[in-house]
C-alpha positions in Angstrom: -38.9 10.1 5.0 -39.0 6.2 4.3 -35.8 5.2 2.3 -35.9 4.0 -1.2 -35.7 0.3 -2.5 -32.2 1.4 -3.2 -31.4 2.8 -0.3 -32.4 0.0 1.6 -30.2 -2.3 -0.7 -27.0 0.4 0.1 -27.4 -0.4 3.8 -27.1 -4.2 3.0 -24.3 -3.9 1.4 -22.8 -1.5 4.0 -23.3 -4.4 6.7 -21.9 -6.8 4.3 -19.0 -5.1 3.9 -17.8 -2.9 7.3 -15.1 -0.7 5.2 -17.6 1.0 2.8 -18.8 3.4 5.3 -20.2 7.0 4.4 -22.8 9.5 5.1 -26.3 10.3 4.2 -25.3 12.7 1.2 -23.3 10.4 -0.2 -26.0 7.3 0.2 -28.0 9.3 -1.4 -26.2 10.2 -4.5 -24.9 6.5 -5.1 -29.0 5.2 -4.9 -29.8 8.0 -7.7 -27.6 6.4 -9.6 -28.1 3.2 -9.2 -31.8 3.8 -10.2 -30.6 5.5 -13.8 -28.6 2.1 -13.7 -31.4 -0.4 -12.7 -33.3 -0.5 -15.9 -30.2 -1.1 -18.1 -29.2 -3.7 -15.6 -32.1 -5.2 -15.6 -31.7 -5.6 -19.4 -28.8 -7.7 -18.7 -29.5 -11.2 -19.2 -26.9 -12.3 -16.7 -25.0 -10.2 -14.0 -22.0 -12.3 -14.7 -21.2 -9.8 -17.8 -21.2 -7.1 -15.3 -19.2 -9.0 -12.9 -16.8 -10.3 -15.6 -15.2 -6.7 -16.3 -14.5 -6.0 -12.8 -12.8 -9.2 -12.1 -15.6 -10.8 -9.4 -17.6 -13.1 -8.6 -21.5 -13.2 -10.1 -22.8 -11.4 -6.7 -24.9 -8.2 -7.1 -24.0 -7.4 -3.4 -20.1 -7.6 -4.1 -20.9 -5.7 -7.6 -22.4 -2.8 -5.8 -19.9 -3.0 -3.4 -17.5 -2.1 -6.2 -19.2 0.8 -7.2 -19.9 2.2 -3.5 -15.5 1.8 -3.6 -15.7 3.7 -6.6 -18.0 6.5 -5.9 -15.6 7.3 -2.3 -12.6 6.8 -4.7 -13.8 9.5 -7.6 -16.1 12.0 -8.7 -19.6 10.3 -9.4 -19.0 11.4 -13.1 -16.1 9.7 -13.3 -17.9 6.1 -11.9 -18.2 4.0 -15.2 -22.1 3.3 -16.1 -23.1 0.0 -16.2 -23.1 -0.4 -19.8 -19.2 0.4 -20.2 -18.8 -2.0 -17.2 -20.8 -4.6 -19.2 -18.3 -4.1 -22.6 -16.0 -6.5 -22.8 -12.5 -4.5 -24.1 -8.9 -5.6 -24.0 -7.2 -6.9 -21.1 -4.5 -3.9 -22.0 -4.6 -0.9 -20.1 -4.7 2.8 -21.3 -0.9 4.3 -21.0 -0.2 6.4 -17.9 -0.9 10.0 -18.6 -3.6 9.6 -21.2 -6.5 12.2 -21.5 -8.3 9.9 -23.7 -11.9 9.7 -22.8 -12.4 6.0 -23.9 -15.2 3.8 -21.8 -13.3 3.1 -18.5 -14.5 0.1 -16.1 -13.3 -0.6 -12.8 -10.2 -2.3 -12.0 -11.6 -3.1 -8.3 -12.2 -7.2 -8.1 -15.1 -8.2 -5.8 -12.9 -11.5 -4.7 -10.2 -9.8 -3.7 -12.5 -7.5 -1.6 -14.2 -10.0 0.1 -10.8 -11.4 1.2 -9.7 -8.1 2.3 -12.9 -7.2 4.0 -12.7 -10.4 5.7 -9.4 -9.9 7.1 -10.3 -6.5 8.6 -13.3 -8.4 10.2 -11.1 -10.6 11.7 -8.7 -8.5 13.1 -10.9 -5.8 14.2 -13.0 -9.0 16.1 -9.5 -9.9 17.8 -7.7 -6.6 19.0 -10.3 -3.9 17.8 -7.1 -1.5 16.5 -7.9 2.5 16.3 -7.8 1.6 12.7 -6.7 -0.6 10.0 -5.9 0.3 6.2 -5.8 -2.7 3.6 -4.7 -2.4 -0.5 -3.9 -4.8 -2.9 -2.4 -3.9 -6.0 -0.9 -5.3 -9.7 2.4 -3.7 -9.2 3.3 -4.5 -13.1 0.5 -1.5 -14.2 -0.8 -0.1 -11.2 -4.4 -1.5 -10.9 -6.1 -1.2 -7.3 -7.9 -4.3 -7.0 -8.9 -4.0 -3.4 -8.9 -2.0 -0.8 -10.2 -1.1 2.7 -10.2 0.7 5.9 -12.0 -0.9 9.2 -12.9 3.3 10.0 -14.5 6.2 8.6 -12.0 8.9 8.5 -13.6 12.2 10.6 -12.7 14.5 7.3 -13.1 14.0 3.7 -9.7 12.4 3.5 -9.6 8.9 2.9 -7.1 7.4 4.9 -5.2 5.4 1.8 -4.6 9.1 0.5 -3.8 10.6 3.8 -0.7 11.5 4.3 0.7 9.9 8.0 3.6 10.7 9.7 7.3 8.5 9.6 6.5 6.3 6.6 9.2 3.8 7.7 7.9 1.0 5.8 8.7 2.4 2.0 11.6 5.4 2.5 13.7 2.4 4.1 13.3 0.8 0.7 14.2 3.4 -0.9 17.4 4.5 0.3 18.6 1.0 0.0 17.6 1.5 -3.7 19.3 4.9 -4.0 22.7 3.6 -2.5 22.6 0.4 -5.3 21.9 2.2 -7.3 24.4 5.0 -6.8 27.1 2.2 -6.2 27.6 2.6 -2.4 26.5 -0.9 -1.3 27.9 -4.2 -1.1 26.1 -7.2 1.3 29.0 -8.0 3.1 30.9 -5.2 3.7 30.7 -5.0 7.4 30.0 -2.2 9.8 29.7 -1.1 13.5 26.0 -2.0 14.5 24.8 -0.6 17.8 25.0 3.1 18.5 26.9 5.3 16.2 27.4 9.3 16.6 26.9 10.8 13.7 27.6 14.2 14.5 29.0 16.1 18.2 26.4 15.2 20.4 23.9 13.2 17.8 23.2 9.5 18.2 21.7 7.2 15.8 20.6 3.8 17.9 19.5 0.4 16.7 16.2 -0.8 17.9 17.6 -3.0 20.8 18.5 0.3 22.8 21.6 0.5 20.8 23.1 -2.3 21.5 23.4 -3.7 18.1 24.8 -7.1 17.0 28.7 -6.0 16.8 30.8 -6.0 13.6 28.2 -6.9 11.3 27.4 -7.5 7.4 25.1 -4.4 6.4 23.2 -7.3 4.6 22.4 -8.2 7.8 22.2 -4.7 9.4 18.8 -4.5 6.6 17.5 -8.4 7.9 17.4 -7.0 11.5 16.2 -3.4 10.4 19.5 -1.8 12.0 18.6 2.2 12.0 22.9 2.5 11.6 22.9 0.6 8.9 20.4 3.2 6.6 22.5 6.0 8.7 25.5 4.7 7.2 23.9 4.4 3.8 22.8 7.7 4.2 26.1 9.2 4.6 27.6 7.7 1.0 24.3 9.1 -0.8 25.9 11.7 -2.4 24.6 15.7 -1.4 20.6 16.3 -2.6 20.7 12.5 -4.0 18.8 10.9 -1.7 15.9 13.4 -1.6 16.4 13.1 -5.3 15.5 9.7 -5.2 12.5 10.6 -2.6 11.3 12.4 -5.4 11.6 10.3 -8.0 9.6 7.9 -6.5 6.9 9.7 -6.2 7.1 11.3 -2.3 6.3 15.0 -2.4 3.3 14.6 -4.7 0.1 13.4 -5.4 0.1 10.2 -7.4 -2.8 11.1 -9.6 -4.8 8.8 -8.4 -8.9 8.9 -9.2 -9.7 10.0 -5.6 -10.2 13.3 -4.4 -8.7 15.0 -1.9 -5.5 13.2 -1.8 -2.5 15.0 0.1 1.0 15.1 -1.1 2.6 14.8 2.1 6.5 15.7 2.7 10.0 15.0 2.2 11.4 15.3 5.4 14.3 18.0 5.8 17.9 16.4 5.3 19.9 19.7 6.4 21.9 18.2 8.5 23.4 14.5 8.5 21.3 13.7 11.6 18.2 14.7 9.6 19.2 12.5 6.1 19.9 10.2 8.3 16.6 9.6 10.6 14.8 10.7 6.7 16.5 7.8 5.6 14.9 5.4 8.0 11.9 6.9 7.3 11.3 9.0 10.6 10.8 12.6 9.5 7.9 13.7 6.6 4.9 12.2 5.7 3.5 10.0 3.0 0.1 7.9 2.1 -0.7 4.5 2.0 -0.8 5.1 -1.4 2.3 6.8 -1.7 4.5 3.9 -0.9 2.1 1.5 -2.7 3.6 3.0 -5.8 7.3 3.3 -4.6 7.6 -0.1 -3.8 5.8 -1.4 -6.8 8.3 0.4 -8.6 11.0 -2.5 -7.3 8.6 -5.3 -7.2 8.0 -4.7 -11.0 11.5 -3.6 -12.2 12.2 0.1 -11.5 9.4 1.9 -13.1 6.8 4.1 -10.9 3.1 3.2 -11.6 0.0 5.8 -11.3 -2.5 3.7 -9.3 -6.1 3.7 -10.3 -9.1 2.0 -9.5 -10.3 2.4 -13.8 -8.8 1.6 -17.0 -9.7 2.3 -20.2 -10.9 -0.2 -22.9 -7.9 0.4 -25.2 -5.0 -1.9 -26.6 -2.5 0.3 -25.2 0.2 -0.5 -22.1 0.3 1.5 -19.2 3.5 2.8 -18.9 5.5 4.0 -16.1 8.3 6.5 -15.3 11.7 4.8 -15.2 12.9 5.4 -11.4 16.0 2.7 -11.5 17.4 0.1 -13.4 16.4 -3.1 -13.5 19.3 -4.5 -12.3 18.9 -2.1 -9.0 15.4 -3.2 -8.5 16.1 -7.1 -8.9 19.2 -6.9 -6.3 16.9 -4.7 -3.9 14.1 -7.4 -4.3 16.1 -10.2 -3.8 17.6 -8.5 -0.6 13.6 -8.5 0.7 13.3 -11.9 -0.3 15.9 -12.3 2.5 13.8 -10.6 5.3 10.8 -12.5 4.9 12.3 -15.9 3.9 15.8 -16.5 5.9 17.1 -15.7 9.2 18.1 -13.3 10.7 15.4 -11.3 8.8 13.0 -9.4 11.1 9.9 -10.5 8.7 10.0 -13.8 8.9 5.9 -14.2 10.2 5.1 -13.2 6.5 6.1 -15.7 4.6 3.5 -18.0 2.4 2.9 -21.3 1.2 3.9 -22.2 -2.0 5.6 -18.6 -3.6 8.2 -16.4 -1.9 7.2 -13.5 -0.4 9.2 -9.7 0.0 9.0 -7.5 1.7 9.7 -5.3 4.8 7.8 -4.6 8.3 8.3 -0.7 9.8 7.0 0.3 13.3 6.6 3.8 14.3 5.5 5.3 17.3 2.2 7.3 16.7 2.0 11.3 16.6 -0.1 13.6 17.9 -1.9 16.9 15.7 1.7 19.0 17.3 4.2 16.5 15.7 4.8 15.2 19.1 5.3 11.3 20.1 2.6 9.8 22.2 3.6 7.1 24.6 2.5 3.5 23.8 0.7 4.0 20.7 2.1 2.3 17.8 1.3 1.6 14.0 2.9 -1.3 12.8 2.8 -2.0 8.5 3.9 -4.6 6.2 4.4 -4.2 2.3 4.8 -7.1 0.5 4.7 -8.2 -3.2 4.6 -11.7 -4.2 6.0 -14.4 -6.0 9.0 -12.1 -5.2 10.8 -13.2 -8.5 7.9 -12.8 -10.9 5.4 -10.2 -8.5 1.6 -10.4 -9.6 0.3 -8.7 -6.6 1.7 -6.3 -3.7 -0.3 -6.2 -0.5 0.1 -3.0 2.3 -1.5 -3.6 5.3 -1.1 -1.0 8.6 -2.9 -2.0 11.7 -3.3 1.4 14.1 -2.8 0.9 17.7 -4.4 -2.3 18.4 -6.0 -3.4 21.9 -3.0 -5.8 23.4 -1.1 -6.5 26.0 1.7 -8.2 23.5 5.4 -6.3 23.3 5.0 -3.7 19.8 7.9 -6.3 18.5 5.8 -8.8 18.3 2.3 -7.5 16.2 4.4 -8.1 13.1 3.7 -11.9 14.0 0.4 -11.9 15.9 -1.6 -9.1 15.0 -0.5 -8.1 11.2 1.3 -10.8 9.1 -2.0 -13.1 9.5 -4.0 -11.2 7.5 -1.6 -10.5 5.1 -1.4 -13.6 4.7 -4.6 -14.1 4.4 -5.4 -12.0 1.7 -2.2 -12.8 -0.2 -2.5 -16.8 -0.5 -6.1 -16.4 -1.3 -6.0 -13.6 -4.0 -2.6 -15.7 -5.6 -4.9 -18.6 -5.7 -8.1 -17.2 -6.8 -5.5 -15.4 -9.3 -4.3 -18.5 -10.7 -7.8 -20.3 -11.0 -9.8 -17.7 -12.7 
């Protein structure tokens, strides 16, 4: 069968842009709609209207792009047609939780895509990783406004709503919020880094084999990443507080979010102190990319969980959040990532940016097999970030999957991941601050 005009222009765009893969079924349903959609879009005097609502530049490739996003992101009833993408609403978003059925356009922006997908590119060109997952968020109201993935996941689960084992990126951040915010932590109140039994027979060890750095500020103990340090923490949570706070933030359950098939992954068992305490760190359970998207938005825009999502409605009302902690909490934990990215000793220090302060925190976990069990030199390493870290307007996650190198794991934060990040975050904060 020879494929359709718009078929043909759905394989452009997928060589254009290497993320939006999918198969046939799907090609096909996105090129019936975009013939219902090319007669009112031809009515259109100018593409920028159509490009103006979902934030891009006047390109019909990066415009279809958005929709091919879109359509892997939600059911094809819920894509917005091109006439409520070409109404120019508000700039204010429809309140979390809404069943309103207002016009919704996307909140996906072509620029920001092209900067993502161009990152990816690069990346995949230099160490050709098993995979790599990219999203950029507003963490002040939860708007997705990129995203990608360098492969096709072999199910129907997108890997941004997979849940993947040890999230140590985001749980990390979250215990430090839960002891602030509980009252258990001070900077400099010092500690023995290193190797600490925390039960008979049970050892928790820093990263450098347990060596540790001696008698050290747990301000410090978070710059370096010290596993004691968030075993210590752990210990002054109080009881079923800590997977309390797991909870709040949104682990445990689905976000909401437009896509289908998202997974809820797990809070990890804390039974046992050696279990809250390797929880704490993040080893133990599951979450998505998405998942700790929202959690750490939640500090970057002063304690209140978001519901990402890739539409908003054309209302005048604020999207609200669910308070998770105070403000106060979420300043002091910010400021205290400032730290890792921006002074030394902090183990993040590749990420920082010109021109705005960047926080944020690096995790490293050693990859899993379908049985639970570690597999021997195969790493992810991810970065969450948010920045200006005093006034955030955009969080970046970025996870690279096992990448082809000969470097020492310790080292991809600076080599292999905080480039792109980079990348994506100067260039989006500029394009930001132009448009």
């Amino acid at each position: 069968m020879t494929p359709s005009f718009e078929e043909k222009e759905i394989s452009t765009v997928l060589q254009a842009f290497p993320s939006l893969q999918m198969d046939e079924d799907k090609r096909r349903e996105i090129a019936g709609h975009i013939r219902r959609e090319r007669e009112l879009l031809e009515q259109m005097k100018k593409r920028k209207k159509y490009a103006k609502v979902i934030g891009g530049a006047v390109a019909s490739l990066a415009s279809l792009a958005l929709l091919f996003i879109a359509y892997q992101w939600m059911p094809s009833e819920a894509v917005p047609s091109a006439q409520q993408m070409n109404t120019e609403g508000s700039q204010k978003v429809q309140a979390a939780g809404t069943t309103s059925q207002a016009d919704k356009v996307l909140t996906l922006d072509s620029q920001i895509q092209d900067y993502i997908e161009e990152a990816i590119h690069k990346t995949n060109k230099a160490y050709q990783p098993e995979n790599m997952t990219v999203i950029v968020t507003d963490p002040n109201n939860g708007e997705i406004l990129g995203m990608g993935n360098l492969k096709r996941p072999t199910d129907r689960v997108p890997h941004i709503v997979r849940a993947m084992s040890d999230p140590v990126v985001a749980f990390p951040i979250v215990t430090l919020a839960a002891a602030i915010e509980e009252g258990k932590y001070k900077n400099y109140e010092t500690y023995e880094s290193g190797t600490y039994e925390i039960t008979p027979g049970k050892f928790i060890k820093d990263h450098n084999v347990g060596k540790g750095w001696g008698q050290i500020a747990y301000l410090e103990g978070i710059q370096r990443s010290s596993q004691v340090a968030f075993a210590k923490l752990s210990e002054r949570i109080p009881e079923d507080s800590l997977q309390q706070y797991f909870e709040r933030f949104g682990f445990g359950a689905k976000t909401g979010t437009e896509q289908l098939n998202e997974q809820s992954g797990k809070i990890p068992n804390m039974d046992t102190p050696y279990d809250k305490a390797m929880a704490a760190y993040g080893l133990g359970g599951s979450a998505s990319p998405i998942q700790q998207v929202a959690a750490v938005g939640a500090i970057a825009n002063g304690g209140e969980l978001m519901k990402p999502h890739v539409t908003r409605e054309e209302t005048n009302h604020i999207d609200k959040g669910r308070r998770v902690i105070s403000v106060e909490t979420a300043k002091q934990v910010r400021a205290i990532l400032e730290t890792l990215v921006n002074n030394k000793p902090g183990s993040d220090t590749a990420f920082s940016i010109k021109e705005h302060t960047v926080a944020g925190r690096t995790g490293i976990v050693q990859k899993r097999d379908q049985q639970g069990n570690f597999i021997d030199g195969k790493y992810t390493y991810s970065f969450i970030g948010f920045a200006p870290s005093d006034d955030p307007k955009l969080l970046v996650y970025i996870a690279v999957d096992n990448p082809n190198t000969d470097l020492w794991v310790r080292l991809w934060g600076q080599e292999i991941v905080a480039p792109p990040f980079k990348e994506i975050m100067e260039n989006s904060l500029q394009y930001l601050q132009k448009r």
